[in-house]
Chimera marker file (.cmm) of the C-alpha trace (Angstrom):
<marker_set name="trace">
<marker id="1" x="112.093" y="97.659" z="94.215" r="1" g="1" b="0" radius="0.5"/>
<marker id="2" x="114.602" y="100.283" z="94.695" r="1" g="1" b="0" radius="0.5"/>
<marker id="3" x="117.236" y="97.871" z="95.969" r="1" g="1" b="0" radius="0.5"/>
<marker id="4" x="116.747" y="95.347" z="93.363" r="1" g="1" b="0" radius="0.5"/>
<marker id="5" x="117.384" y="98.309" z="90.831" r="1" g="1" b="0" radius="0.5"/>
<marker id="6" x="120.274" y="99.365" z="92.908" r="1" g="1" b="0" radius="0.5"/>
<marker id="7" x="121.820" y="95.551" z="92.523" r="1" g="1" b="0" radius="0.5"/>
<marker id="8" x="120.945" y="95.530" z="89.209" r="1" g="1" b="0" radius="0.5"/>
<marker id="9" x="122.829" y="98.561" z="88.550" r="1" g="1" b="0" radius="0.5"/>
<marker id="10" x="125.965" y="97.535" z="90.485" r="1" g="1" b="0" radius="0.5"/>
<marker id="11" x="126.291" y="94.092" z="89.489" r="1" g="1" b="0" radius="0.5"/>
<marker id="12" x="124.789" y="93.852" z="86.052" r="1" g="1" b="0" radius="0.5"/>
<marker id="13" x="124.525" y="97.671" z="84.376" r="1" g="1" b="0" radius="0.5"/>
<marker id="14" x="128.020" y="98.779" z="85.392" r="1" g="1" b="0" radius="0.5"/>
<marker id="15" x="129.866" y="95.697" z="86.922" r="1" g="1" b="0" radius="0.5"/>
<marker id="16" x="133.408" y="96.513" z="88.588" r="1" g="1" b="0" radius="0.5"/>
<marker id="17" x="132.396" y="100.516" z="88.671" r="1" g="1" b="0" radius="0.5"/>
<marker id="18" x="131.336" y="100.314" z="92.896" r="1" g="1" b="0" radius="0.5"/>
<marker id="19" x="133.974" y="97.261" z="93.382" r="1" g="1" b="0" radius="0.5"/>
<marker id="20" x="136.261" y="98.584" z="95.896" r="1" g="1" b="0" radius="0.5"/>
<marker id="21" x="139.144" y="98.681" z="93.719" r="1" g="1" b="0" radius="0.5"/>
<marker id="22" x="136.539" y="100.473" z="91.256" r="1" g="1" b="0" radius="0.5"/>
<marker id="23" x="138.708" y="98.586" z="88.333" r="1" g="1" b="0" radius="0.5"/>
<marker id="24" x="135.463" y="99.227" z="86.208" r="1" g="1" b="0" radius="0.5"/>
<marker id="25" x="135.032" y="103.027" z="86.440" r="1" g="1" b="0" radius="0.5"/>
<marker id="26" x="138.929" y="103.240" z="86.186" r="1" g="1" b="0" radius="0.5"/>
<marker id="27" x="139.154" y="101.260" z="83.318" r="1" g="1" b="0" radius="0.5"/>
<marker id="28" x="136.002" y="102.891" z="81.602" r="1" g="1" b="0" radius="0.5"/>
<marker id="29" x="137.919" y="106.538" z="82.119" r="1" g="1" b="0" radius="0.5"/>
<marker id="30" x="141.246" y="105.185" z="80.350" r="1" g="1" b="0" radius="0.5"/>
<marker id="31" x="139.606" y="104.130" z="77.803" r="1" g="1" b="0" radius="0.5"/>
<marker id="32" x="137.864" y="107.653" z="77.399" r="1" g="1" b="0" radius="0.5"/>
<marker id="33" x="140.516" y="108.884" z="77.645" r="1" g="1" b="0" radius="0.5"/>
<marker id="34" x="142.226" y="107.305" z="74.754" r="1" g="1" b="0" radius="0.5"/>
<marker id="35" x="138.586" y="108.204" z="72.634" r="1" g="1" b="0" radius="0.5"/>
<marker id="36" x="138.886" y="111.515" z="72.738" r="1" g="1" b="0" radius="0.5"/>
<marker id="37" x="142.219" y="111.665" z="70.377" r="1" g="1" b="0" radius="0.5"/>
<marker id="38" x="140.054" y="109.209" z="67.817" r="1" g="1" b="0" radius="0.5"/>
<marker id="39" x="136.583" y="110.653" z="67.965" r="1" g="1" b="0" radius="0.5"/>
<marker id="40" x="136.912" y="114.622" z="68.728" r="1" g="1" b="0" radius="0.5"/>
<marker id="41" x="140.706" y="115.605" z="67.946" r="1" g="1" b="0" radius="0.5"/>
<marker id="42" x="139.907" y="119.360" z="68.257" r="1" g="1" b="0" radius="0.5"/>
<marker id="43" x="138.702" y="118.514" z="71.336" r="1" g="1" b="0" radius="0.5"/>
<marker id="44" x="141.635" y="116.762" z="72.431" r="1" g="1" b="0" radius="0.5"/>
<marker id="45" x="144.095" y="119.527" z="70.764" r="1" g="1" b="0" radius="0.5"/>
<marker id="46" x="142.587" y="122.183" z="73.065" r="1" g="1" b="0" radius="0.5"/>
<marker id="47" x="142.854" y="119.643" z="76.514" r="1" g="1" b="0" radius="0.5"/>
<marker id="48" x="146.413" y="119.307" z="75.534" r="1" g="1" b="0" radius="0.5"/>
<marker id="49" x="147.139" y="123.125" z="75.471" r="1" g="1" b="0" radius="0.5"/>
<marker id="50" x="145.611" y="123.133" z="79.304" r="1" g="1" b="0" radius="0.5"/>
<marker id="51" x="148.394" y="120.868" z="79.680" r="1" g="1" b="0" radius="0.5"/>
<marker id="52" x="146.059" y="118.308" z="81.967" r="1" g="1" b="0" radius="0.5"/>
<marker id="53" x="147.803" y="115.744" z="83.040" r="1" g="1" b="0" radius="0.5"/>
<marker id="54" x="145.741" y="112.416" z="82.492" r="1" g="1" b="0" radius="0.5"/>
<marker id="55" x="144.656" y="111.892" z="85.760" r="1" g="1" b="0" radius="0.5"/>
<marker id="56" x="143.654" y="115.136" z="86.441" r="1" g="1" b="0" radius="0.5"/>
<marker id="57" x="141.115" y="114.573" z="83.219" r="1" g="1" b="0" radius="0.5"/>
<marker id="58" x="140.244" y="111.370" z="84.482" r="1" g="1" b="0" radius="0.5"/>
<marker id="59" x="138.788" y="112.179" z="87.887" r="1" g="1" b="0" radius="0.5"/>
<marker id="60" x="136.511" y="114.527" z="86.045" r="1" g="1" b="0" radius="0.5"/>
<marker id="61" x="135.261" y="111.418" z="84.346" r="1" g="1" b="0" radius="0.5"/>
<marker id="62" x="134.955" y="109.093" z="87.162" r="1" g="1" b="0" radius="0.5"/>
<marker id="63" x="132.952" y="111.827" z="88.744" r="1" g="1" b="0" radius="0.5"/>
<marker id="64" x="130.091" y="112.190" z="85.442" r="1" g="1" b="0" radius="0.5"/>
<marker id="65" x="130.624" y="108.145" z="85.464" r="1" g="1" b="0" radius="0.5"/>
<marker id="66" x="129.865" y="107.199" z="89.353" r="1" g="1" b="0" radius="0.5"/>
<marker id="67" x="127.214" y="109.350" z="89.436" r="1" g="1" b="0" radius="0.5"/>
<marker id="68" x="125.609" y="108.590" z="86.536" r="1" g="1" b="0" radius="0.5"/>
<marker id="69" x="125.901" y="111.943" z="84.951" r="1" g="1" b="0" radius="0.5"/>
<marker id="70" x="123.745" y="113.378" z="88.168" r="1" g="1" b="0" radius="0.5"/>
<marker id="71" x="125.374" y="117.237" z="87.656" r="1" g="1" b="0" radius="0.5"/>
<marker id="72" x="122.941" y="117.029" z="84.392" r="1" g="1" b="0" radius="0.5"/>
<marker id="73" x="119.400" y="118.717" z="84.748" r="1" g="1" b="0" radius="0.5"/>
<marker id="74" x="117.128" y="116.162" z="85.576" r="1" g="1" b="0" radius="0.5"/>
<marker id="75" x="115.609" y="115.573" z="82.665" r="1" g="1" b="0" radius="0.5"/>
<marker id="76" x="119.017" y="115.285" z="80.803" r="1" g="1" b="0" radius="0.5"/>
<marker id="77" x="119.770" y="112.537" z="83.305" r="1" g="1" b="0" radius="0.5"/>
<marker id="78" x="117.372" y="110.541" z="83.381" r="1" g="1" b="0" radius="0.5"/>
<marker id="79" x="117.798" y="110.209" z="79.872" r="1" g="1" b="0" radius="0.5"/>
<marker id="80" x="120.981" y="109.087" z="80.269" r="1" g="1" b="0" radius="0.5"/>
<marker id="81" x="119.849" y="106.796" z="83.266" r="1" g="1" b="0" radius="0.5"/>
<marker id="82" x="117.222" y="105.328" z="80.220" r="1" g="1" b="0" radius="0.5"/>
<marker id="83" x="120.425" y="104.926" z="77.950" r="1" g="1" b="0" radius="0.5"/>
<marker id="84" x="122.728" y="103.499" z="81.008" r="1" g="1" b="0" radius="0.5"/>
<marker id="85" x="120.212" y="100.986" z="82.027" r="1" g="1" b="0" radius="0.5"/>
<marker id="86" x="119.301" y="100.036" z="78.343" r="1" g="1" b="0" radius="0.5"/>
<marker id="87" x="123.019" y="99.581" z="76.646" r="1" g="1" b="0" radius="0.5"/>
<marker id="88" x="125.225" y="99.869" z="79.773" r="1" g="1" b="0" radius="0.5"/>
<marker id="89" x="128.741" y="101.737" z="79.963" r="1" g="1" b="0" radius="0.5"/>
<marker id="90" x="128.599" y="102.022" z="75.928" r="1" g="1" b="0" radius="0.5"/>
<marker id="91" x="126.255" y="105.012" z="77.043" r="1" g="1" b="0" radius="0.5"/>
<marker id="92" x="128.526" y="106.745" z="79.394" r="1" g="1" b="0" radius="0.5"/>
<marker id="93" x="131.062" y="106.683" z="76.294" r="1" g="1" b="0" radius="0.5"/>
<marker id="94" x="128.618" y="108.408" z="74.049" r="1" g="1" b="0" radius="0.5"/>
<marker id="95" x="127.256" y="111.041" z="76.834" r="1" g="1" b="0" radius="0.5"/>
<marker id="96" x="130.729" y="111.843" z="77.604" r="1" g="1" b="0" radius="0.5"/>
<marker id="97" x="131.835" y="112.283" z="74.039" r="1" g="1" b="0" radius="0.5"/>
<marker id="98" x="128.723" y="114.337" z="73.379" r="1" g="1" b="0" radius="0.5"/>
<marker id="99" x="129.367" y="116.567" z="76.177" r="1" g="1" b="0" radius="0.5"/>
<marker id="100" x="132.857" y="117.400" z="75.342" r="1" g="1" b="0" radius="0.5"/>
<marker id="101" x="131.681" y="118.171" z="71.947" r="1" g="1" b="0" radius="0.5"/>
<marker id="102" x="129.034" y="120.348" z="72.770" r="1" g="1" b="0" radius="0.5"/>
<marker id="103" x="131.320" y="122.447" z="75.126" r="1" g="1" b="0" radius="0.5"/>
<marker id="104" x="134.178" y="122.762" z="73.149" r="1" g="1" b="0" radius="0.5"/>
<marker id="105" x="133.709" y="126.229" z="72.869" r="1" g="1" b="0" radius="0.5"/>
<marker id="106" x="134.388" y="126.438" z="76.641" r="1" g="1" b="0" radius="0.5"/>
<marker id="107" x="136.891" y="124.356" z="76.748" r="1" g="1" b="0" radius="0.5"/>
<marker id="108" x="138.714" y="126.669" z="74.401" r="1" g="1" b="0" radius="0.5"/>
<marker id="109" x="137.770" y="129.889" z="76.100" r="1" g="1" b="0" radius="0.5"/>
<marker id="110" x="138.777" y="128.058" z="79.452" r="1" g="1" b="0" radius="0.5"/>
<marker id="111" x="142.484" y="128.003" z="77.342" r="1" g="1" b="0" radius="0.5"/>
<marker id="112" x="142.176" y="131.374" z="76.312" r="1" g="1" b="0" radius="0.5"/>
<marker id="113" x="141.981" y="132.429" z="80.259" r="1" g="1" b="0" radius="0.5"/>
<marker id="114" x="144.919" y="130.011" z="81.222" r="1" g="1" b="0" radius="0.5"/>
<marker id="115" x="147.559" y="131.104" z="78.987" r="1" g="1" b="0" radius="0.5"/>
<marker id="116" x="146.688" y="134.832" z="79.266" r="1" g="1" b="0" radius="0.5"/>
<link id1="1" id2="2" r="1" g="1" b="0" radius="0.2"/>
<link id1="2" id2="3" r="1" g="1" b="0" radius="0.2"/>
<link id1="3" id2="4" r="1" g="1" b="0" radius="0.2"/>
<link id1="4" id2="5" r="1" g="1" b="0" radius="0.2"/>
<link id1="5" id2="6" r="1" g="1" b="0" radius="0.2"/>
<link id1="6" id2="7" r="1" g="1" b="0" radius="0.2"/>
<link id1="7" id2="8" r="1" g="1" b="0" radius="0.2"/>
<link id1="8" id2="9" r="1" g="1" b="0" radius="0.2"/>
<link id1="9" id2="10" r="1" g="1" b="0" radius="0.2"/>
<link id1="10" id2="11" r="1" g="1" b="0" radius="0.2"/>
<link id1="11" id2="12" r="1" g="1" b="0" radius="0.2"/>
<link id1="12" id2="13" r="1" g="1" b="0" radius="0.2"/>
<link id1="13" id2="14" r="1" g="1" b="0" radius="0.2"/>
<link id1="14" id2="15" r="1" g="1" b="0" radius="0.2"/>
<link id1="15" id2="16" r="1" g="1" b="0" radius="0.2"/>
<link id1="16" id2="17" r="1" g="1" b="0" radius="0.2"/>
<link id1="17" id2="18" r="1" g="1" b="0" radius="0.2"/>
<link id1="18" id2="19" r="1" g="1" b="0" radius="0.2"/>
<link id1="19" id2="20" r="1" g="1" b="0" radius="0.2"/>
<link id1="20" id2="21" r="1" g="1" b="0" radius="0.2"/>
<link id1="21" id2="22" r="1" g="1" b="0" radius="0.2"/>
<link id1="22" id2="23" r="1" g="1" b="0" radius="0.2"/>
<link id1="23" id2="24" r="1" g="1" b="0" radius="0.2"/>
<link id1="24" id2="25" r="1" g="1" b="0" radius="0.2"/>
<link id1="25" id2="26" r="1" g="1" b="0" radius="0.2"/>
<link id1="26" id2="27" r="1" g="1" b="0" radius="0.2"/>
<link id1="27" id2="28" r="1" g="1" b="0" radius="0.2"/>
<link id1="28" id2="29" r="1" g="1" b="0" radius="0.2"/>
<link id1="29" id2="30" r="1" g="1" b="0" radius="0.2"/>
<link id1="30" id2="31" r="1" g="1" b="0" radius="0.2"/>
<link id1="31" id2="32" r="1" g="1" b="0" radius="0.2"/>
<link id1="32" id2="33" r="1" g="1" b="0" radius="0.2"/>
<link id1="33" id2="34" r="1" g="1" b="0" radius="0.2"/>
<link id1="34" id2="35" r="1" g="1" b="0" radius="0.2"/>
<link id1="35" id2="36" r="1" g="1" b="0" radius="0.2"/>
<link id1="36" id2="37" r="1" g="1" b="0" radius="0.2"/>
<link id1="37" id2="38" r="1" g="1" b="0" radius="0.2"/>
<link id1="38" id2="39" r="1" g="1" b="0" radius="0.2"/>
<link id1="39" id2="40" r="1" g="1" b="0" radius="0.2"/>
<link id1="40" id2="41" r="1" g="1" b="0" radius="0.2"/>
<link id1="41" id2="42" r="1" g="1" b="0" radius="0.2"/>
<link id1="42" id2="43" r="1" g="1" b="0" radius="0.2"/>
<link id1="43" id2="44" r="1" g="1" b="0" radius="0.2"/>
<link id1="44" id2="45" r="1" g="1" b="0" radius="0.2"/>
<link id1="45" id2="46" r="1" g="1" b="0" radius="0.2"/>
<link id1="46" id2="47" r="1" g="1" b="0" radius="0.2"/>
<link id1="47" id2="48" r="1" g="1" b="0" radius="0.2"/>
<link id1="48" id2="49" r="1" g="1" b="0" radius="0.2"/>
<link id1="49" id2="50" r="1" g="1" b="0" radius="0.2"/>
<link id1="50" id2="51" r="1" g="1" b="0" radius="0.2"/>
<link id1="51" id2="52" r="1" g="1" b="0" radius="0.2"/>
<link id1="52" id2="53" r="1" g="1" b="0" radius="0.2"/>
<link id1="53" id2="54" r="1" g="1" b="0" radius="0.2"/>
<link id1="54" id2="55" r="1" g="1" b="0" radius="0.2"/>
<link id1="55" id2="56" r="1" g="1" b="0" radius="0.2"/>
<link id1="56" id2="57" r="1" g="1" b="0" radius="0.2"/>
<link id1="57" id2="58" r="1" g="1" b="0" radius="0.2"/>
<link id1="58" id2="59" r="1" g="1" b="0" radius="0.2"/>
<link id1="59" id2="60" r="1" g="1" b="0" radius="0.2"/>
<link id1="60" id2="61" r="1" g="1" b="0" radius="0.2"/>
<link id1="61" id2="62" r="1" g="1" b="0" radius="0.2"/>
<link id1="62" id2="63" r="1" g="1" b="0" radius="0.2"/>
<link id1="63" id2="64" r="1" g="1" b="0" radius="0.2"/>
<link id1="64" id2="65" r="1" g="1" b="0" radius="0.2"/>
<link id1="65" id2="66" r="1" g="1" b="0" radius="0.2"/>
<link id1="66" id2="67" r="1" g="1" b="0" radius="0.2"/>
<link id1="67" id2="68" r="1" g="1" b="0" radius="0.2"/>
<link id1="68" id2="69" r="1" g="1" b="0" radius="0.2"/>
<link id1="69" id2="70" r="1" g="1" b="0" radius="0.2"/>
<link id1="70" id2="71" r="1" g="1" b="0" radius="0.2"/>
<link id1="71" id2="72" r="1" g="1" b="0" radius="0.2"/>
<link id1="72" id2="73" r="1" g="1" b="0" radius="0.2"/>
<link id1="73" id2="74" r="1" g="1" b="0" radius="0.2"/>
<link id1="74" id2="75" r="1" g="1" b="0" radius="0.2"/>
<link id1="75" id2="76" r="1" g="1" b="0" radius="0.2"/>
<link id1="76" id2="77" r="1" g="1" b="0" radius="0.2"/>
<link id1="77" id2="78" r="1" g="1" b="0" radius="0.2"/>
<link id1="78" id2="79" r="1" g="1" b="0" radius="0.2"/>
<link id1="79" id2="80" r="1" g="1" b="0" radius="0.2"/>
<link id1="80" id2="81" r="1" g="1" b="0" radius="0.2"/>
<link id1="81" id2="82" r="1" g="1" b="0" radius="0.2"/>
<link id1="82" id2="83" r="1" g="1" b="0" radius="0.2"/>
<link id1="83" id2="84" r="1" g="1" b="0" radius="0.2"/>
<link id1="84" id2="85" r="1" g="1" b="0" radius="0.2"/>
<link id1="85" id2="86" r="1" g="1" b="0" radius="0.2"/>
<link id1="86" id2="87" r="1" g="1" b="0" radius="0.2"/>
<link id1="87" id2="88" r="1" g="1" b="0" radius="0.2"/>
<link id1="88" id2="89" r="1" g="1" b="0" radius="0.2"/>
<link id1="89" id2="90" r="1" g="1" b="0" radius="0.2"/>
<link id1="90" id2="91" r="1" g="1" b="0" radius="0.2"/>
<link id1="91" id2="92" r="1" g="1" b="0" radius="0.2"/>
<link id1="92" id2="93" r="1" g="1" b="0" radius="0.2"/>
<link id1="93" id2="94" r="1" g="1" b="0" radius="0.2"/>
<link id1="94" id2="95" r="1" g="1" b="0" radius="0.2"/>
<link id1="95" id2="96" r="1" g="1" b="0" radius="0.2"/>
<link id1="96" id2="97" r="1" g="1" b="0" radius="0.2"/>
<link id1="97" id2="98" r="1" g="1" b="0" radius="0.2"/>
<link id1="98" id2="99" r="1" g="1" b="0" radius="0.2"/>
<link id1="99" id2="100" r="1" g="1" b="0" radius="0.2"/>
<link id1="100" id2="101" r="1" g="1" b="0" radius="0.2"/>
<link id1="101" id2="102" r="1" g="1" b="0" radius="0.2"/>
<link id1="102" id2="103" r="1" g="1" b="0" radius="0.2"/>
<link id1="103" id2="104" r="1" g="1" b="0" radius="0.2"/>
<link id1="104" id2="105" r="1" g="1" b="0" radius="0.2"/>
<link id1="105" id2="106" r="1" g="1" b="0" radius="0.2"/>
<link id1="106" id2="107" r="1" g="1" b="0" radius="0.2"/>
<link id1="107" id2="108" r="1" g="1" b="0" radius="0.2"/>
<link id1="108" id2="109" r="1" g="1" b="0" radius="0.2"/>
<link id1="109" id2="110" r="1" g="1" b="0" radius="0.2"/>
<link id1="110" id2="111" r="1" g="1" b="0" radius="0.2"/>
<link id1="111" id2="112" r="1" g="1" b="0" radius="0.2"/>
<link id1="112" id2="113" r="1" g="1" b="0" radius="0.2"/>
<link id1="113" id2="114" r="1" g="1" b="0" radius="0.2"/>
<link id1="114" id2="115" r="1" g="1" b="0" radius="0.2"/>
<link id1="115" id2="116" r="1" g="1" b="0" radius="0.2"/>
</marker_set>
């Protein structure tokens, strides 16, 4: 059973992501990427006074996304599993905007240590 959820996962659920290009995951990070300006712009103003280049935001993505969100306490991630596995990579999106949100506050004291 495991395997079969393991296939369904990497060939159904998140298709491209564990392809050895990984065009999937990369594509999925661009494009949050280009969210965060639309759906959180004080988000995005304080990630462009840390100056990170977009790559250097991205692999912090493709980590939360090919590991399913797995530095999350358990219970946080299987919930996410439950919302991967029920509306696919439209999840990850909505995690990943959530979690920005909720530490924005870091984010900005993180900015506050950086330009001091």
């Amino acid at each position: 059973d495991t395997f079969w959820l393991m296939a369904a996962v990497v060939e159904d659920v998140l298709p491209g992501f564990y392809h050895p290009s990984l065009i999937g995951v990369n594509t999925d990070t661009h494009t949050l990427h280009d969210l965060i300006p639309i759906k959180l712009p004080a988000v995005w103003a304080t990630l462009e006074e840390l100056q990170l280049e977009r790559a250097s935001l991205c692999s912090v993505f493709v980590s939360w996304f090919m590991c399913l969100f797995n530095q999350l306490p358990s219970e946080s991630m299987l919930r996410v599993w439950d919302l991967v596995f029920f509306e696919g990579s439209k999840a990850l999106f909505r995690v990943s905007l959530a979690l920005l949100k909720l530490h924005r506050k870091r984010l900005g004291d993180l900015r506050t240590a950086v330009l001091q």
